[in-house]
C-alpha positions in Angstrom: -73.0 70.8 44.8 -69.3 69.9 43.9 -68.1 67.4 41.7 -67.0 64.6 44.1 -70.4 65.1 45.9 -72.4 64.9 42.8 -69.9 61.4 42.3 -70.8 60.5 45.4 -74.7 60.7 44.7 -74.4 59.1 41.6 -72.4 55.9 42.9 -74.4 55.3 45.6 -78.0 55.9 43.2 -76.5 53.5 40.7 -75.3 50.6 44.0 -79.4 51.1 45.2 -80.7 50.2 41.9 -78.2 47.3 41.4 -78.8 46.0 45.1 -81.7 43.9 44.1 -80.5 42.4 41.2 -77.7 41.1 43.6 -80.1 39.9 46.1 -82.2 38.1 43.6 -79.4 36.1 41.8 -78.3 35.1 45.7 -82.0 34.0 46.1 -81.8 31.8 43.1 -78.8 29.7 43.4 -80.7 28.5 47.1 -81.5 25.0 45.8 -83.3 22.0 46.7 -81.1 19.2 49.0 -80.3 15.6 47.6 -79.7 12.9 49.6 -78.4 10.2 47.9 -78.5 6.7 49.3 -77.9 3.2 48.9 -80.1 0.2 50.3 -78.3 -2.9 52.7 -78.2 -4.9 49.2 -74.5 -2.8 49.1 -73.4 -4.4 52.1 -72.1 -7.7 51.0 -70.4 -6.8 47.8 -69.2 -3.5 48.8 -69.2 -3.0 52.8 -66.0 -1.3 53.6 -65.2 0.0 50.0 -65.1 3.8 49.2 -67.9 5.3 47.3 -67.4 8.5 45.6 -70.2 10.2 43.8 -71.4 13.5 41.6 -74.2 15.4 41.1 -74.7 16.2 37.3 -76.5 18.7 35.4 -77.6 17.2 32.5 -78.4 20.1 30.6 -75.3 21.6 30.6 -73.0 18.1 31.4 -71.5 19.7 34.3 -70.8 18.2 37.4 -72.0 20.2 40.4 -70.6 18.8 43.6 -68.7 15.2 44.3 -69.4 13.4 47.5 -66.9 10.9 49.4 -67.9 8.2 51.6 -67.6 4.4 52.6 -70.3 1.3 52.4 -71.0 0.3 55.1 -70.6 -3.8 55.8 -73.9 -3.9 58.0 -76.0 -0.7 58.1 -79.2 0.1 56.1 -78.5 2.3 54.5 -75.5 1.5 53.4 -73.9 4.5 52.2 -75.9 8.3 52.3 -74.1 11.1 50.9 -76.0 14.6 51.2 -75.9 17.5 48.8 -77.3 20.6 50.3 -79.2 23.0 48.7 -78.0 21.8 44.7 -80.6 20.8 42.9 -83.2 23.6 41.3 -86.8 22.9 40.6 -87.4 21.4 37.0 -84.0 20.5 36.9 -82.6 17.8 34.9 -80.0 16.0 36.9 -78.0 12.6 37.1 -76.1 11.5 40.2 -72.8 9.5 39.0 -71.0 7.0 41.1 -68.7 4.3 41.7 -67.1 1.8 44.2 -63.5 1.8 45.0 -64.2 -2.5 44.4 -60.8 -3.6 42.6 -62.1 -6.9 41.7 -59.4 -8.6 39.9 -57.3 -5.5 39.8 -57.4 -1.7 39.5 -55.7 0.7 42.0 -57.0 2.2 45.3 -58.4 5.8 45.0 -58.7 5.8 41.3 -61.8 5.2 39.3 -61.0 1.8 37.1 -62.8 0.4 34.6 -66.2 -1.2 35.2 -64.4 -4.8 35.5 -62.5 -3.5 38.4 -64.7 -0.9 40.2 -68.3 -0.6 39.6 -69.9 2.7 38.3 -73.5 4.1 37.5 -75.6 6.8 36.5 -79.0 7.3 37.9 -81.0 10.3 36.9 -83.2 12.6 38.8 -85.7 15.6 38.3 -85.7 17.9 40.6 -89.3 18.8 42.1 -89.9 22.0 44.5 -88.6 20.1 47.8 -85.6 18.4 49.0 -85.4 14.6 47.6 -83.8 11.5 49.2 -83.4 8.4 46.5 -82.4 5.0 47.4 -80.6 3.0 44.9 -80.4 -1.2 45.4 -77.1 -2.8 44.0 -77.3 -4.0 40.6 -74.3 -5.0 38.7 -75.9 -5.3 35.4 -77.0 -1.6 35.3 -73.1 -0.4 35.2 -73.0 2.8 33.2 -69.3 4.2 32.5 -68.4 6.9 34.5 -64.8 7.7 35.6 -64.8 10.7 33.2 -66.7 12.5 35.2 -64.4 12.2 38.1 -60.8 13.1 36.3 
């Protein structure tokens, strides 16, 4: 056998053996979908406003995957953003979001401070199946969170 066959051999022995270790860290980054939603109780204070929101991982504080979308003035729900295949079982996760509101000031397209556009954290655990979860609109809840979006 010459060299660049034996090479040859070699390589493709050592790509056979590493071909499941490829296939299994594909099969575990297939996650769990999210579908995160807001009840009609948005509708008054926020229909037509942008909504922008992020799923965290809250053991490592890093953000996932953002979602875009707008409140709708009449429909229930009022906003549902989807997150396909991101959450993994016995995760620990937090979705962050706010409202593009600019009550009594703030600038379009840019998270401002709570005053101006509202913001909150919800968190969620991640079971073994995809998970919808509806928040109501509640102003006192407000939880910081334009640093995640910068």
């Amino acid at each position: 056998m010459t060299t660049t066959m034996l090479c040859a051999a070699r390589l493709g022995r050592g790509l056979l053996l590493a071909l499941p270790l490829v296939a299994g860290a594909a099969l575990a980054s297939d996650g769990h979908d999210l579908t995160f939603q807001g009840d009609a109780s948005f509708n008054g204070p926020h229909g037509g406003q942008a909504i922008q929101a992020a799923l965290v991982d809250t053991a490592n504080d890093e953000t996932i995957a953002v979602e875009t979308g707008e409140v709708s003035a009449d429909g229930d729900p009022a906003f549902s953003l989807e997150f396909p295949g991101v959450m993994q079982e016995g995760g620990s996760y937090a979705v962050h979001y706010w409202i593009d509101s600019n009550f009594g000031g703030g600038s379009a397209g840019n998270c401002d401070p709570m005053d101006n556009d509202h913001q909150w954290s919800v968190t969620l655990e991640a079971g073994g199946q995809a998970t919808t979860h509806v928040e109501s609109h509640d102003p006192s809840a407000q939880t910081a969170v334009c640093d995640t979006f910068q």
